[in-house]
C-alpha positions as CSV (number, residue, x, y, z in Angstrom):
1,X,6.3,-21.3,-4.1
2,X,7.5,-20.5,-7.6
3,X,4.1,-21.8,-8.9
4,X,2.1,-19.1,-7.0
5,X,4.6,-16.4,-8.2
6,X,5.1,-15.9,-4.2
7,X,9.2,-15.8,-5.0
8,X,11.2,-16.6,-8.2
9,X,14.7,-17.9,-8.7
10,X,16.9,-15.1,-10.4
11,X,20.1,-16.7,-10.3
12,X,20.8,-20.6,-10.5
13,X,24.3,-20.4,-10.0
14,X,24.3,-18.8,-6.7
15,X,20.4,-19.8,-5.5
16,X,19.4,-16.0,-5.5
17,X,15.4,-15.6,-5.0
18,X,13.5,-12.0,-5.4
19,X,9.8,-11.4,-4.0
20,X,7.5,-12.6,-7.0
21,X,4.5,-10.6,-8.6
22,X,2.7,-11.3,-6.3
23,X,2.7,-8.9,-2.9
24,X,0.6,-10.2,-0.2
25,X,0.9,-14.2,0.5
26,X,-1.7,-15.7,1.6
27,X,-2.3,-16.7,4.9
28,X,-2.8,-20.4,4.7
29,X,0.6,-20.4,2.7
30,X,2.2,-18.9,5.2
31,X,0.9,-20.9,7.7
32,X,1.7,-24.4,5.9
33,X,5.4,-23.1,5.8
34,X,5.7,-22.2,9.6
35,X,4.1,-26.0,10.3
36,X,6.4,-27.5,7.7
37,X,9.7,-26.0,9.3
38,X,8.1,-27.0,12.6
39,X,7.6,-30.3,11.8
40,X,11.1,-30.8,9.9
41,X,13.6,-28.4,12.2
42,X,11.9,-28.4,15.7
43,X,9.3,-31.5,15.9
44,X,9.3,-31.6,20.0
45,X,9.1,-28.0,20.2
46,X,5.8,-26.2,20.7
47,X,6.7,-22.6,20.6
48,X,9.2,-20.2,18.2
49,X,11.0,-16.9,18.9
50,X,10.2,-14.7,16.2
51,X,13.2,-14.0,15.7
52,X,14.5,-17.1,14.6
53,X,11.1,-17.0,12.0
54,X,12.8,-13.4,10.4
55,X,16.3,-14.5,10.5
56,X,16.5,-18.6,10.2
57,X,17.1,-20.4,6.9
58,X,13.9,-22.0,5.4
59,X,12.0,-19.7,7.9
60,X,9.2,-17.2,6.5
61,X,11.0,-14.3,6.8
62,X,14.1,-16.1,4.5
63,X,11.3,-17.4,2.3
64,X,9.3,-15.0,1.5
65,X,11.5,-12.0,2.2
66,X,9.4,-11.1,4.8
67,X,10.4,-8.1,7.3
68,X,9.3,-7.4,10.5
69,X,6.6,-5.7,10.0
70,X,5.2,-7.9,7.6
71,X,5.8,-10.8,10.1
72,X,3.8,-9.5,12.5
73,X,1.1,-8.9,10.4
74,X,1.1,-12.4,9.4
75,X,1.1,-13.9,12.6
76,X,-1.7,-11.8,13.9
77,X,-3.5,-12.6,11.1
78,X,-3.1,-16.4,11.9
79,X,-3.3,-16.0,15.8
80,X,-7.1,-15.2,14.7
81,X,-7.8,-18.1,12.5
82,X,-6.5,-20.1,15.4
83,X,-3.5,-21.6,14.2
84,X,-0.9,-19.6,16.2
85,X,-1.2,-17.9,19.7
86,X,1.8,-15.0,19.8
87,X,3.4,-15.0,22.8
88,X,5.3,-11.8,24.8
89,X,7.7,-12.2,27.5
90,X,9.6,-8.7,27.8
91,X,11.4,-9.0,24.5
92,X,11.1,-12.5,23.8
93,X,8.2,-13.0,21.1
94,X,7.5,-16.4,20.6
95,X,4.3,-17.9,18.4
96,X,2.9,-21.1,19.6
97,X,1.6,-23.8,17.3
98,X,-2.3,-24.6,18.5
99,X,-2.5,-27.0,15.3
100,X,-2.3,-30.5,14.9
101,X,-2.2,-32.7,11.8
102,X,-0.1,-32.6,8.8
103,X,1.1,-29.0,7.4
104,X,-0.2,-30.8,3.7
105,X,-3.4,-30.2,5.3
106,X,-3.2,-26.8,5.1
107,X,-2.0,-26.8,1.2
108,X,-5.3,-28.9,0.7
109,X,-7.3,-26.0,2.3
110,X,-5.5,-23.4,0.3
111,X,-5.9,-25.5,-3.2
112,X,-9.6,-26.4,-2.3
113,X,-10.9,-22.6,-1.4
114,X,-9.0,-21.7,-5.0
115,X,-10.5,-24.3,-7.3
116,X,-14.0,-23.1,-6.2
């Protein structure tokens, strides 16, 4: 995530990351981490509270320093493009992962529609 200037590391000695230059991270990357931490952290599961996305370690709220409201935008954003339908139950807002494959695939997207 360094490479894309998406976060930076400020401080070695005690792992400290700050938002990077750039502001608004793109979708696809996005995507590629919620599938990665899937696929790692919770491969039998099919759904995720939001919550655990803002608040988890290696989630994209930790990775990205993300916020709520940022979240949300995000996964709406996504629950267009098909790759996540966001689920409400009273107060328990899950997203639900439609897609299958690798979560590499979606780097490949994001590198291919760049290089063009």
């Amino acid at each position: 995530m360094g490479g894309l200037e998406l976060i930076r590391l400020t401080d070695r000695k005690t792992q400290l990351y700050q938002r990077g230059l750039t502001q608004t991270i793109p979708p696809l990357i996005i995507a590629y981490a919620l599938y990665n931490q899937r696929e790692r952290l919770y491969p039998e599961s099919t759904t995720i509270s939001i919550q655990e996305l803002m608040s988890a370690g290696g989630n994209i709220g930790k990775i990205f320093l993300m916020g709520r409201r940022q979240i949300d935008g995000a996964l709406a954003y996504l629950q267009t493009e098909g790759q996540i339908r966001v689920l409400t139950f009273a107060d328990l807002n899950h997203i639900e992962f439609l897609r299958r494959g690798s979560p590499l695939d979606l780097l490949v997207q994001f590198y291919e529609g760049h290089s063009r």
